[in-house]
C-alpha positions as semicolon CSV with decimal commas, in nm:
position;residue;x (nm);y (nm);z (nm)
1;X;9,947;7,945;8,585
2;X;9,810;8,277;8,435
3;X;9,910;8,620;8,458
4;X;9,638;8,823;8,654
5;X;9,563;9,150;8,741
6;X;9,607;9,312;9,089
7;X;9,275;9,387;9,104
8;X;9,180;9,009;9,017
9;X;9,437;8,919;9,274
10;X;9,255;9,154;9,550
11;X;8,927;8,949;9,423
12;X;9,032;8,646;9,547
13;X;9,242;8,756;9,890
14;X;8,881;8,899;9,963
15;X;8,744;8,551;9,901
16;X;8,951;8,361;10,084
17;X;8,952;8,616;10,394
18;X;8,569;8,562;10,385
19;X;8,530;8,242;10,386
20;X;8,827;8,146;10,608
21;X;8,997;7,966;10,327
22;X;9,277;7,746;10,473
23;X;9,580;7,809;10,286
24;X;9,985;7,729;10,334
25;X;10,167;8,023;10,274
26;X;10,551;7,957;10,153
27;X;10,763;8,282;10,103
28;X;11,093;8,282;9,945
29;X;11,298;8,588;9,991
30;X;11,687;8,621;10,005
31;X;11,726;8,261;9,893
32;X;11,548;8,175;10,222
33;X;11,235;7,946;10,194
34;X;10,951;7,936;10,473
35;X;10,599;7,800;10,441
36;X;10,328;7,746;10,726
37;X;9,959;7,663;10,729
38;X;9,833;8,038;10,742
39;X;9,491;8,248;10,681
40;X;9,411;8,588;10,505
41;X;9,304;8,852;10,797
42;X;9,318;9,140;10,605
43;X;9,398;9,352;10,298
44;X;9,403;9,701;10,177
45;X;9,370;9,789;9,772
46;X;9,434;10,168;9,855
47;X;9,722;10,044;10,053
48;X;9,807;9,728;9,836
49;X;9,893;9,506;10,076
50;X;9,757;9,208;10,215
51;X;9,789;9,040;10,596
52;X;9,868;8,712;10,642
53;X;9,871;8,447;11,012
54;X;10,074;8,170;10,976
55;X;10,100;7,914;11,240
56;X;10,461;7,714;11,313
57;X;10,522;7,517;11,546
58;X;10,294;7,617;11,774
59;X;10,372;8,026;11,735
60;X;10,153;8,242;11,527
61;X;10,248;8,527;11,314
62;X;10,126;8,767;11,154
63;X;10,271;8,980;10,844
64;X;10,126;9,231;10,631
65;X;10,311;9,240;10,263
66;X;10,345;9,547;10,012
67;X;10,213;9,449;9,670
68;X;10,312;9,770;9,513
69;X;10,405;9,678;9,138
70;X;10,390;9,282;9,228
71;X;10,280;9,061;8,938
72;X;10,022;8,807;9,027
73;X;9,995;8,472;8,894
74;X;9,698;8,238;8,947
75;X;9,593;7,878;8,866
76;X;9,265;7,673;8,945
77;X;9,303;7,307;8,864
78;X;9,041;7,094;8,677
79;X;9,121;6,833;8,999
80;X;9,220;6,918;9,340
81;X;9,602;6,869;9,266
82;X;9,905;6,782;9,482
83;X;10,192;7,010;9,564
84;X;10,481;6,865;9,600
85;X;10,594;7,169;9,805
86;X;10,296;7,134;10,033
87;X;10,305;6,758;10,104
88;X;10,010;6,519;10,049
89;X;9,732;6,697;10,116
90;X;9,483;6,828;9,796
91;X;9,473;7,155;9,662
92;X;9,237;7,380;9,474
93;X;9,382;7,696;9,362
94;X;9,669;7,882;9,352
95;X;9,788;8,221;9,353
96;X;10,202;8,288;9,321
97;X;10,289;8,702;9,420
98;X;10,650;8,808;9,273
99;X;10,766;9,115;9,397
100;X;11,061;9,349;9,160
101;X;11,301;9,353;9,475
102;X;11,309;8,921;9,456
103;X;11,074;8,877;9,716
104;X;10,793;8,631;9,653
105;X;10,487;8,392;9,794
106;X;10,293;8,085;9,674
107;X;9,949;8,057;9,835
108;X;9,757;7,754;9,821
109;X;9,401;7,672;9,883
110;X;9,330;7,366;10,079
111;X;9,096;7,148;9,853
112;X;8,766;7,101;10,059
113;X;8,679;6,726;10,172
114;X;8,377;6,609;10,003
């Protein structure tokens, strides 16, 4: 993965929220992992934040996280690739969000079917 810039970061959040990129979110935060299938609804630069619905089990949720000083790291595989952390399915990109205070999130693109 490379480092990127927030504002590369915003660049692709606004991608994704346009075309209705399927992604699975995982967050990791206070040694506590969750991950869900999930989509990008919204985002603010001036506010730097970005809005996230995940779907578990049946519930929806939806969560809005401060970027403020978060370092963004991003990776687009040559192949669709699998996560192990995602299961079997393919995907195409990948942007990891680290936060000072220990929070952090991997999102990954669903590979498209061809």
């Amino acid at each position: 993965m490379i480092k990127i810039s927030p504002q590369e970061a915003f660049l692709i959040f606004a991608k994704w929220r346009e075309s209705d990129a399927h992604l699975h979110v995982a967050f990791f935060e206070g040694g506590v992992r969750t991950a869900a299938p999930g989509w990008i609804f919204g985002f603010s630069v001036t506010d730097e934040s970005v809005s996230v619905l995940t779907v578990s089990e049946g519930f929806s949720t939806k969560r809005t996280i401060p970027l403020t000083r978060a370092t963004f790291r991003y990776e687009e595989p040559q192949q669709p690739s699998r996560a192990s952390e995602f299961g079997e399915a393919s995907w195409a990109a990948y942007l990891f969000v680290e936060l000072p205070d220990g929070f952090s999130a991997l999102f990954a693109e669903r590979a498209q079917s061809r």
